[in-house]
Structures are given as C-alpha cells and as structure tokens.
Backbone as ProteinMPNN parsed JSONL, in Angstrom:
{"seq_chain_A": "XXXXXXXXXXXXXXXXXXXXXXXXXXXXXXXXXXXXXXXXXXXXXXXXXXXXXXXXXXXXXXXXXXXXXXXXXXXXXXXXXXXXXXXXXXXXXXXXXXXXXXXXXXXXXXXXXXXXXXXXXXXXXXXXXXXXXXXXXXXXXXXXXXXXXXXXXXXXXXXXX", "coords_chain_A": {"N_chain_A": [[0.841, -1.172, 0.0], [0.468, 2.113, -0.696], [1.965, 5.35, 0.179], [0.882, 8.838, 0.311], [2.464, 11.45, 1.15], [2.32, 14.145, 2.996], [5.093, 16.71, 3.963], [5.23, 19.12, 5.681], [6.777, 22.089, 6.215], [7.842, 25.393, 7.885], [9.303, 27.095, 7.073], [9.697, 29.085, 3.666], [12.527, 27.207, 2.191], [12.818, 25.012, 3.735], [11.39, 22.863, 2.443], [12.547, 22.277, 0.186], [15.356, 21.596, 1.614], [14.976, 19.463, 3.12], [15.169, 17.355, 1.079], [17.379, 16.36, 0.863], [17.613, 14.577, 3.242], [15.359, 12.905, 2.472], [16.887, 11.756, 0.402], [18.404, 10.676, 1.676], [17.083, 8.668, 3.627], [16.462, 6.833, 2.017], [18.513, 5.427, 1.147], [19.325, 4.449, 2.768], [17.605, 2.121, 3.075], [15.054, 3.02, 4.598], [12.746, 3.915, 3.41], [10.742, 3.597, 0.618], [11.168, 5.462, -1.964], [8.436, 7.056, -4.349], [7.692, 8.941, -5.838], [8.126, 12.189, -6.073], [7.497, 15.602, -4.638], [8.244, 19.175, -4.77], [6.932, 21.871, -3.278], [7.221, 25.337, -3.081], [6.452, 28.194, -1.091], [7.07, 31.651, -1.24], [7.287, 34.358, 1.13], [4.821, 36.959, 0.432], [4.202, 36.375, -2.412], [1.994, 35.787, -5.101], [1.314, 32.613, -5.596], [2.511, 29.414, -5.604], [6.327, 28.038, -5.962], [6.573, 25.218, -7.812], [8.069, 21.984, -7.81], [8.54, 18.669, -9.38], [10.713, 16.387, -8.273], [12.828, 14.515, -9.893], [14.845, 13.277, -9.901], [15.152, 12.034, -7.376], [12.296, 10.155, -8.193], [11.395, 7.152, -8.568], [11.711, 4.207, -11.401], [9.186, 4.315, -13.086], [7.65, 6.435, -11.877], [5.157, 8.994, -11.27], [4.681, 11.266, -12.458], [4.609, 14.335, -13.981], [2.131, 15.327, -14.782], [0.854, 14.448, -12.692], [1.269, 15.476, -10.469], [0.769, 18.502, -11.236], [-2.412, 18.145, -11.557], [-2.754, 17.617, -9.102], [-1.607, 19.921, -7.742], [-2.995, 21.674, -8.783], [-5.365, 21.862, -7.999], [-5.295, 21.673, -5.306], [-3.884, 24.602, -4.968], [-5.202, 26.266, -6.129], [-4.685, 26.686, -9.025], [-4.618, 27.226, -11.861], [-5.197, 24.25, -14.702], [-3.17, 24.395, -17.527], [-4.396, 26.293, -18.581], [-7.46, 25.565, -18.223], [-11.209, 26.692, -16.797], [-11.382, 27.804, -13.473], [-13.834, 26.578, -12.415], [-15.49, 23.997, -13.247], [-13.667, 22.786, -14.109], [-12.104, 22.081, -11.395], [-13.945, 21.075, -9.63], [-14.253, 18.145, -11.566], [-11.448, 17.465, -11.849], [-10.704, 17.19, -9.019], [-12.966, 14.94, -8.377], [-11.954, 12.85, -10.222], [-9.443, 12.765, -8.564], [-10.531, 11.623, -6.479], [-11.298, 9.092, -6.262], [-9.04, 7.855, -6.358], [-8.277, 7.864, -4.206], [-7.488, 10.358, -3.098], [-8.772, 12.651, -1.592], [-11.558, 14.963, -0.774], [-11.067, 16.218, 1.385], [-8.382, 15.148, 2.534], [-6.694, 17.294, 0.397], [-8.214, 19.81, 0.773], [-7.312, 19.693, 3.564], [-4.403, 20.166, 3.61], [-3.926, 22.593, 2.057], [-5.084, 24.558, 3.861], [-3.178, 24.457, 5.18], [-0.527, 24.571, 3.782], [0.21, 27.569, 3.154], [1.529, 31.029, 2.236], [4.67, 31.789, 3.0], [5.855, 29.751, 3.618], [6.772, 25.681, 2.671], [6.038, 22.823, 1.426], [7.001, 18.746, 1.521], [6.267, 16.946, -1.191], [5.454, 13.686, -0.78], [5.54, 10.356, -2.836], [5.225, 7.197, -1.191], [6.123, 3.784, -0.337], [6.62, 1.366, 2.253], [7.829, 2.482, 4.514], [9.877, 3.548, 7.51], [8.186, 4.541, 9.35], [8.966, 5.712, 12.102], [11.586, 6.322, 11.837], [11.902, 7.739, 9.983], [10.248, 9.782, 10.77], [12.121, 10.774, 12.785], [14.284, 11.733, 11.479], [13.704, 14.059, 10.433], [13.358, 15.812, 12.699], [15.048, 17.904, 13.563], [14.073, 19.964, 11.696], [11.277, 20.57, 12.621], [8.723, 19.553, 10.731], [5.244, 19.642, 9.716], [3.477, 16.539, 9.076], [1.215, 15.197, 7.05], [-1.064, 12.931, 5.514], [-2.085, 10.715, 3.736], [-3.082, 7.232, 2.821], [-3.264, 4.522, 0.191], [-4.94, 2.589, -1.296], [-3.915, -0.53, -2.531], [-5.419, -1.21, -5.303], [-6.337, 2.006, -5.468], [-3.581, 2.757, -5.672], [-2.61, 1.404, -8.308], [-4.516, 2.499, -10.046], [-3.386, 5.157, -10.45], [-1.473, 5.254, -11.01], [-1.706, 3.904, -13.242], [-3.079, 5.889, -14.901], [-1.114, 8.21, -14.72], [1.09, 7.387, -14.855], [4.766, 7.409, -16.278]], "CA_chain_A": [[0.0, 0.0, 0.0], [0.941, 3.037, -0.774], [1.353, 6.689, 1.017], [1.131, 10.099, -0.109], [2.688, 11.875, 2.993], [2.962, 15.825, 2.726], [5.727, 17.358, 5.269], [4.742, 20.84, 5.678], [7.365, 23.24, 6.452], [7.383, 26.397, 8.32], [10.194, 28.141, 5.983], [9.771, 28.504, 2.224], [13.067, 26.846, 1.489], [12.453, 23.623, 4.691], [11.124, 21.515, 1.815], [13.734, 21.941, -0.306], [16.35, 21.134, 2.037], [14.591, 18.05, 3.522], [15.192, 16.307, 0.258], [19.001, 15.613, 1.02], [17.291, 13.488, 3.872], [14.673, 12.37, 2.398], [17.843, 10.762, -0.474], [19.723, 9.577, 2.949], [16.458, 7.668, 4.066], [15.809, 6.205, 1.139], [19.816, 4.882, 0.376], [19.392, 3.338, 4.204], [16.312, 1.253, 2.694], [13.951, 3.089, 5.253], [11.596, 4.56, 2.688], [10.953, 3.715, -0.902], [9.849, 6.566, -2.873], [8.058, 6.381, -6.086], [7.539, 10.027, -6.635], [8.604, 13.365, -4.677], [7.368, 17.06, -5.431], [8.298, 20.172, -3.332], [6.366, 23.116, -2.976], [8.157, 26.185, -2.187], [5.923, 29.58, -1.446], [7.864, 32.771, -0.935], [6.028, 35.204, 1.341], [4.126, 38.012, -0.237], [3.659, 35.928, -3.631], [0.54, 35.171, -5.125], [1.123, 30.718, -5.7], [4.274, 29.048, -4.585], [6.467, 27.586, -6.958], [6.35, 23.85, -7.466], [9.029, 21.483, -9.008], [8.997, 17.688, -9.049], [11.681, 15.623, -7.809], [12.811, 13.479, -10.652], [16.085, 12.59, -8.999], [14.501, 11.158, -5.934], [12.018, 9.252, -8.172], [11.68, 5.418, -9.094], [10.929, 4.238, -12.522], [7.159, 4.33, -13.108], [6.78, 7.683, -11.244], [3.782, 9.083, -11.319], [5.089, 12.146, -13.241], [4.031, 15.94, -13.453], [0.934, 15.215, -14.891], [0.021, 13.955, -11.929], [1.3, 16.842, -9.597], [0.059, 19.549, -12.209], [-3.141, 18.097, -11.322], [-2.989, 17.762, -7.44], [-1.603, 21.378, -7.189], [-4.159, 22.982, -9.269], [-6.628, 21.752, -7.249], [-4.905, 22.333, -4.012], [-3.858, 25.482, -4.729], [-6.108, 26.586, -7.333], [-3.951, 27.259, -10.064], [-5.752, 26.793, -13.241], [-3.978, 24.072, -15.108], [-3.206, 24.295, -19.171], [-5.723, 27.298, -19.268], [-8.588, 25.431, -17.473], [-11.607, 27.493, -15.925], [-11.316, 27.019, -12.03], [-14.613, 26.063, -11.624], [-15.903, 23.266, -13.667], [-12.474, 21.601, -14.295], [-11.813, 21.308, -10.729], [-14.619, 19.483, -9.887], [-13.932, 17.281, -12.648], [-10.265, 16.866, -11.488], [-11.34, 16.524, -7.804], [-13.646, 13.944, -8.463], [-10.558, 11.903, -10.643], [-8.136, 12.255, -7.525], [-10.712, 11.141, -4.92], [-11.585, 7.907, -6.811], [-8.066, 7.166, -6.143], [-7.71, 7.867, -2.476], [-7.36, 11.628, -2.634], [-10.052, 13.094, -1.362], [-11.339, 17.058, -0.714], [-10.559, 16.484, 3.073], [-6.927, 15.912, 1.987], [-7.231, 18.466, -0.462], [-8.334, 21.191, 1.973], [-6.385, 20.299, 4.883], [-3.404, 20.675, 2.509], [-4.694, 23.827, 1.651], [-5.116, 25.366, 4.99], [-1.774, 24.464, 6.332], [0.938, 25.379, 3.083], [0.241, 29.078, 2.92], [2.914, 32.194, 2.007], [6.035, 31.849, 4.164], [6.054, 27.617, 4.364], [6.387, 24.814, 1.784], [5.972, 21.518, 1.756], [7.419, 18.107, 0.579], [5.075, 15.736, -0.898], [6.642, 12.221, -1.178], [4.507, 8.879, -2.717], [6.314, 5.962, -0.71], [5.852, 2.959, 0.554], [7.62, 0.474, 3.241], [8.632, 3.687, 5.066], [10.284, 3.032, 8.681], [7.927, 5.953, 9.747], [9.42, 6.472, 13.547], [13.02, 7.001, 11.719], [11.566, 9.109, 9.088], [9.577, 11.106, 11.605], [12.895, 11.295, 13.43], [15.29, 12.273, 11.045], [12.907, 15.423, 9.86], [12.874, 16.454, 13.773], [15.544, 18.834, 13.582], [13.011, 21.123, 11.103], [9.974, 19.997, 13.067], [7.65, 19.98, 9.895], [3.784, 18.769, 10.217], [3.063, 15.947, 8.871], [0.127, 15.089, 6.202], [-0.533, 11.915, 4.816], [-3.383, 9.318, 3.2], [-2.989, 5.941, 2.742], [-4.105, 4.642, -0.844], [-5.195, 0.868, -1.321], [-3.28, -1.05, -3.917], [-6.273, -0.73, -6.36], [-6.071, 2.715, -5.772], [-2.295, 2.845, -6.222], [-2.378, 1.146, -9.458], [-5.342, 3.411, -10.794], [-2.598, 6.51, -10.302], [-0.11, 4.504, -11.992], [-2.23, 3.626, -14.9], [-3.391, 7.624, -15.466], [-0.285, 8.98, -15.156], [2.766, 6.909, -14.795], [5.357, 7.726, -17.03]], "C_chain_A": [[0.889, 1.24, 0.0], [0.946, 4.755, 0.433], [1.441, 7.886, 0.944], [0.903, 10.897, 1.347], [2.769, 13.333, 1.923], [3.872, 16.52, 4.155], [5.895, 18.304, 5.044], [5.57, 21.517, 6.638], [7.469, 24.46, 7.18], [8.332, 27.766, 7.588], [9.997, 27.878, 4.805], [11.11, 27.288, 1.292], [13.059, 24.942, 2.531], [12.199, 22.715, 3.837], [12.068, 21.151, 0.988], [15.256, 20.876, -0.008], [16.169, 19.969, 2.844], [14.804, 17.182, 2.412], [16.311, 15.551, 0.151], [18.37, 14.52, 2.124], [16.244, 12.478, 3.59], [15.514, 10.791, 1.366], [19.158, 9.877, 0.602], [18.75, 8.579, 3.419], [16.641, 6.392, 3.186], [17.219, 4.933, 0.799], [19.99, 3.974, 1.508], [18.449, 2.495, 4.141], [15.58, 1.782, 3.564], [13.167, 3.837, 4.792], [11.751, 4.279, 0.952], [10.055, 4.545, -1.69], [9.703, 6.385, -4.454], [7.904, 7.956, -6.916], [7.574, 10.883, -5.594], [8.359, 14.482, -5.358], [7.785, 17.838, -4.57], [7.354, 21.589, -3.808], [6.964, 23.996, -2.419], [7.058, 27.988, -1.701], [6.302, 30.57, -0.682], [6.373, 33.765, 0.139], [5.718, 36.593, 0.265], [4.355, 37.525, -1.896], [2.514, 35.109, -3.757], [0.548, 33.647, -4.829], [2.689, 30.964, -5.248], [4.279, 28.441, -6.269], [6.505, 25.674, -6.694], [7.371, 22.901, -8.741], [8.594, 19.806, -8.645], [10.374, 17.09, -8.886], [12.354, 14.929, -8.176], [13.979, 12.713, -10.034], [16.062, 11.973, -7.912], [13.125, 10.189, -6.717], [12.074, 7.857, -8.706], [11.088, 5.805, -10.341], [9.408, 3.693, -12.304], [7.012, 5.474, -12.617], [5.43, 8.512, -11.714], [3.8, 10.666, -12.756], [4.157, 13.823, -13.334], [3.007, 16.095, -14.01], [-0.26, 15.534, -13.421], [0.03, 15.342, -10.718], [0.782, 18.02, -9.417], [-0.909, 19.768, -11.454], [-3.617, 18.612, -9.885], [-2.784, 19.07, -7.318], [-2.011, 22.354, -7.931], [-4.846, 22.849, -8.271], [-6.248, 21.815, -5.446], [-4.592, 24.059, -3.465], [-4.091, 26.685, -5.36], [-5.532, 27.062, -8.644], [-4.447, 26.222, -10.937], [-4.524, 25.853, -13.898], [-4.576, 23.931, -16.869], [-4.197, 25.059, -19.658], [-7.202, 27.26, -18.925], [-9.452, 26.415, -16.973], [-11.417, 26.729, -14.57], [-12.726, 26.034, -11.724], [-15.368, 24.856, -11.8], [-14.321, 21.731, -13.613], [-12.361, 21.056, -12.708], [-12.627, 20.672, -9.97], [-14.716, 17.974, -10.152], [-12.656, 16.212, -11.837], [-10.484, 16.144, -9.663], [-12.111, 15.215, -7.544], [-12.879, 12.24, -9.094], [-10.044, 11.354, -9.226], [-9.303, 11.561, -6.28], [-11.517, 9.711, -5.301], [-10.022, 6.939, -6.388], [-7.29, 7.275, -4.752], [-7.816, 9.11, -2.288], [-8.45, 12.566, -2.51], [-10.086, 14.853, -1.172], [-10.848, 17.415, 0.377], [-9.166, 16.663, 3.151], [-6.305, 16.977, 1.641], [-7.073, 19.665, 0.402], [-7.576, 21.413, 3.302], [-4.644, 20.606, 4.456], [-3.087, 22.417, 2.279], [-4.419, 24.822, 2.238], [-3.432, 25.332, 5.587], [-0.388, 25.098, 4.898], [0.209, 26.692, 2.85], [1.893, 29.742, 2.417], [3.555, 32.06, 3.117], [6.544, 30.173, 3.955], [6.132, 26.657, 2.958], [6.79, 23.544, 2.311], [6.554, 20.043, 0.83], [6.406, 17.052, 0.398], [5.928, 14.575, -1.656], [5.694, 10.993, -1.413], [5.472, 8.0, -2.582], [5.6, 4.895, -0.589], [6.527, 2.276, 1.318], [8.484, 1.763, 4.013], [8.532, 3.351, 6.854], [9.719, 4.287, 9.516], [8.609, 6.821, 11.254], [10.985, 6.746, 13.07], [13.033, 7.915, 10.89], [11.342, 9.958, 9.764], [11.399, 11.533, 12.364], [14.138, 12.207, 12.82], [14.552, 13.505, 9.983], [12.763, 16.05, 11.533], [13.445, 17.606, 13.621], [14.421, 20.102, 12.957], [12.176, 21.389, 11.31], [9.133, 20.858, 12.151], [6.207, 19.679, 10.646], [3.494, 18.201, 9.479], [1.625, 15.488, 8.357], [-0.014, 13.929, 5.674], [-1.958, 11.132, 4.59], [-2.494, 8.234, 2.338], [-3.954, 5.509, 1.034], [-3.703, 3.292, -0.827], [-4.518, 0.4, -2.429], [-4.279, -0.764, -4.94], [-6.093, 0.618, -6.728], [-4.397, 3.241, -6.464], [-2.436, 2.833, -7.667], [-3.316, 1.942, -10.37], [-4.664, 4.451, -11.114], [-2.166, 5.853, -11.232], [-0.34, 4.227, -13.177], [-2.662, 4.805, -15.684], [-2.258, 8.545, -15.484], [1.307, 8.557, -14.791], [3.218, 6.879, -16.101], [6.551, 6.868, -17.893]], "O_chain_A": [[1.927, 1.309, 0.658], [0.068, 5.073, 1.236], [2.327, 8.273, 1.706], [-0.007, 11.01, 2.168], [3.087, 13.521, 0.749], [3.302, 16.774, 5.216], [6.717, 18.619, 4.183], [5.201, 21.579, 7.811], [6.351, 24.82, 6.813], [8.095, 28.974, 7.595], [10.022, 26.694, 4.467], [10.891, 26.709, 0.228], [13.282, 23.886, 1.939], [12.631, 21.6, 4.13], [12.486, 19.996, 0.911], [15.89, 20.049, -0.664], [17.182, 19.431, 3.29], [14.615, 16.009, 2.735], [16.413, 14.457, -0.404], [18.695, 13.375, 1.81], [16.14, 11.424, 4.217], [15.215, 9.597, 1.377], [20.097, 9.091, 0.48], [19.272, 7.501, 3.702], [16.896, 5.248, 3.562], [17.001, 3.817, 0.329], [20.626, 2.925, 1.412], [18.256, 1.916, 5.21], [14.812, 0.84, 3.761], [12.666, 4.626, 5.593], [12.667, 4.678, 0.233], [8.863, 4.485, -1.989], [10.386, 5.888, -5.349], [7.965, 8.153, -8.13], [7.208, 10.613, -4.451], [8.796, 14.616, -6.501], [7.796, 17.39, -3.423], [7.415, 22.047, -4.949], [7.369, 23.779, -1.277], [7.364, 28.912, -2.454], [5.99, 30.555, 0.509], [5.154, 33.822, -0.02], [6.528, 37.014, -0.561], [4.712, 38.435, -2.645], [2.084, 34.192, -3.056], [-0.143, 33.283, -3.877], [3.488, 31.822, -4.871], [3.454, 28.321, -7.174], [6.469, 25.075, -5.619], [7.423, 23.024, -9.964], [8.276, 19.671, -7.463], [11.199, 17.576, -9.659], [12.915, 14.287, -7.289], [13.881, 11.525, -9.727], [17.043, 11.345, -7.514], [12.722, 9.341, -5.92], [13.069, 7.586, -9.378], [10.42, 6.794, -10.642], [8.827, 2.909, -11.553], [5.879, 5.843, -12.926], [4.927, 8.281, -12.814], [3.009, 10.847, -13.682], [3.17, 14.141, -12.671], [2.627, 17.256, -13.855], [-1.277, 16.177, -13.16], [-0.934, 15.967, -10.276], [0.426, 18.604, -8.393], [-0.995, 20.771, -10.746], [-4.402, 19.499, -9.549], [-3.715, 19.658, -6.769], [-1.654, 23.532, -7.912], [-4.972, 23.831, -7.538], [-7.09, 22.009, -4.569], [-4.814, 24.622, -2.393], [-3.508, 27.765, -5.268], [-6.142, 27.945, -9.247], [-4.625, 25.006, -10.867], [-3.338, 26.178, -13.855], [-5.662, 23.599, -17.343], [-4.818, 24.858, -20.702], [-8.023, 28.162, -19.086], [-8.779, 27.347, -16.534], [-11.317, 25.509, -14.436], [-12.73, 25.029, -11.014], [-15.962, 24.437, -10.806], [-14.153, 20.553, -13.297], [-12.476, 19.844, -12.523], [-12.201, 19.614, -9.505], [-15.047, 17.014, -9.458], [-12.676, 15.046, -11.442], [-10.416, 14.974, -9.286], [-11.865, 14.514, -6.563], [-13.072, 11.085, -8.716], [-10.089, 10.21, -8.775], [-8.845, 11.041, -5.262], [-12.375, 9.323, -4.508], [-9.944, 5.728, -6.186], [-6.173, 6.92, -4.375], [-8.303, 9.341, -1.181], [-8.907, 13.181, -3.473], [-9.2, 15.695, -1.318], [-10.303, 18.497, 0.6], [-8.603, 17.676, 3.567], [-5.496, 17.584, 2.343], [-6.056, 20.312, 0.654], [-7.277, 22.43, 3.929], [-3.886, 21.282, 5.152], [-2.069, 23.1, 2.392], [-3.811, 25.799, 1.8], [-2.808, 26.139, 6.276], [0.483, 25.926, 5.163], [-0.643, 26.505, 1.981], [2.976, 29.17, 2.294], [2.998, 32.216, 4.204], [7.651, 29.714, 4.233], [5.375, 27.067, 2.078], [7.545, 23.235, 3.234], [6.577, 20.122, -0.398], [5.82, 16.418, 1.276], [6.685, 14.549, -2.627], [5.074, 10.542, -0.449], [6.392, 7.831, -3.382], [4.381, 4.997, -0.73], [7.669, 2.652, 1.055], [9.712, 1.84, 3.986], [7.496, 3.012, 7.426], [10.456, 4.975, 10.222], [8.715, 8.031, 11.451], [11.677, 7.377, 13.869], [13.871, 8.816, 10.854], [11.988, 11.002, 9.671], [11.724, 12.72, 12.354], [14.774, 13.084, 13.404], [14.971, 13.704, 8.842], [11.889, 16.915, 11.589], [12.675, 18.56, 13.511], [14.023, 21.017, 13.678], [11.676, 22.318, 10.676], [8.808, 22.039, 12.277], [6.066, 19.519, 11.858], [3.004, 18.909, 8.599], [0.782, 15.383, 9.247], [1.054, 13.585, 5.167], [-2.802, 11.096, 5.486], [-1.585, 8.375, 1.519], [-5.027, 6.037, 0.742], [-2.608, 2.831, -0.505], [-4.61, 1.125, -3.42], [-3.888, 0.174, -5.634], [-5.772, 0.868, -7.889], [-4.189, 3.913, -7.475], [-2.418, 3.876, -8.321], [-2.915, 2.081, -11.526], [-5.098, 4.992, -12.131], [-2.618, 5.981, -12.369], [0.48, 4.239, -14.095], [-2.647, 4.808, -16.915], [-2.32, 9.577, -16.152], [2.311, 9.228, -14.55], [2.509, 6.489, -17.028], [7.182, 7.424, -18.791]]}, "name": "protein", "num_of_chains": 1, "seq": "XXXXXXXXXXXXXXXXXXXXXXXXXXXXXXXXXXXXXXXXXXXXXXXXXXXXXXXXXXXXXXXXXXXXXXXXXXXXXXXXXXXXXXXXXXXXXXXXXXXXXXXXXXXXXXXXXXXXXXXXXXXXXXXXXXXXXXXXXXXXXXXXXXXXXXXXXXXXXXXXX"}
C-alpha cells in the first residue's frame, strides 16, 4: 500500500532542504519513494512555486501530470488554461476515486500558505518512527493518506510515465 505523505514546512526553502534526507532515508532502505514534489511559497507571492523531484524518483513515477493536477486543485492554479470552476470538480472527483479526497485536499490547503512549503513524497515500506525522526531537527507537520493497492495502481495507470 501506498502513502502520499505531505511534510509541511514552516520556511519557504524547509522543503527543499529536507530532500538531502529524504535521499539519505531512502539509500538506508527506510523509505521507498516512487515520486517526490516540493512546494516552495515565498512570502508576499501570489502561488508558490512547485518542481517535481525526478532525482529522488523510481521508474514508473507518477510524473508531473500527476502533480500539475494535485496542485491545481490544491492550490487553485488553473492548469493548461482550465476554468477554475468546472475543471476542478472534474479533477477533484478523478483524484478522490483514487484515495485523494477534498478532506486531503483542503487540509493541505489550509496548512501550506505564504512563508512555508511543503514536501510531498509517494512511498511505501517507510520506517515511519526514523523518518519522523530524522525530519525532527526542522519539526515539519506531517500530512498523509494511505491509498489501497487498487487505488495505487489506478494513479499509476493515469499517469505513470
């Protein structure tokens, strides 16, 4: 089973620089990631910027399709010209067929604001009390849903790369 964790930040650059540990967990076998994005949002700018991770992920990753998606609809940024209000619906209704729901979604939402970003990492087999420990130093907050193998493989079949 899979787990789309988000570790939410309290500095814009915190997610960034969690990814050197997130590539020390991962080389100690205590997390296997399949796909990693960061979110970075500067204060006093409108959206944050958002990169994926390709160097932290496995083959099959889920790819920036898939991210595109999630952080329009997280953080409303229209994607490929979309109106906001019909598409994300649409797209909303996609991601929560596959585990990701609006509750996600919104509590997402509420917590990365201007000043903070966040890292979102799809793992699985993750040694979570050494993960949680070796992110203490930055003490992020922690986000995360669980997605059923069915669901897994539904991601994987819409936008693995």
């Amino acid at each position: 089973m899979a787990t789309l964790t988000v570790w939410k930040f309290d500095t814009p650059s915190g997610a960034g620089n969690a990814t050197k540990t997130l590539k020390d967990l991962a080389s100690q076998n205590l997390i296997v990631i399949h796909d990693a994005a960061v979110v970075e949002w500067e204060e006093g700018k409108k959206k944050p910027q958002t990169k994926q991770m390709s160097n932290l992920a496995a083959a099959g990753a889920l790819g920036g399709a898939f991210w595109g998606m999630l952080f329009g609809l997280i953080f409303l940024v229209p994607l490929l010209g979309a109106a906001i209000g019909a598409a994300t619906g649409a797209l909303s209704a996609s991601l929560a067929d596959v585990g990701i729901d609006d509750k996600f979604i919104a509590s997402v939402r509420d917590r990365v604001t201007p000043g903070t970003s966040a890292l979102f990492v799809m793992s699985t087999d993750a040694v979570m009390d050494k993960v949680r420990d070796a992110f203490a130093d930055e003490n992020p907050e922690l986000i995360f849903t669980n997605l059923d193998n069915d669901q897994e493989k539904a991601l994987k079949e819409v936008f693995g790369e």
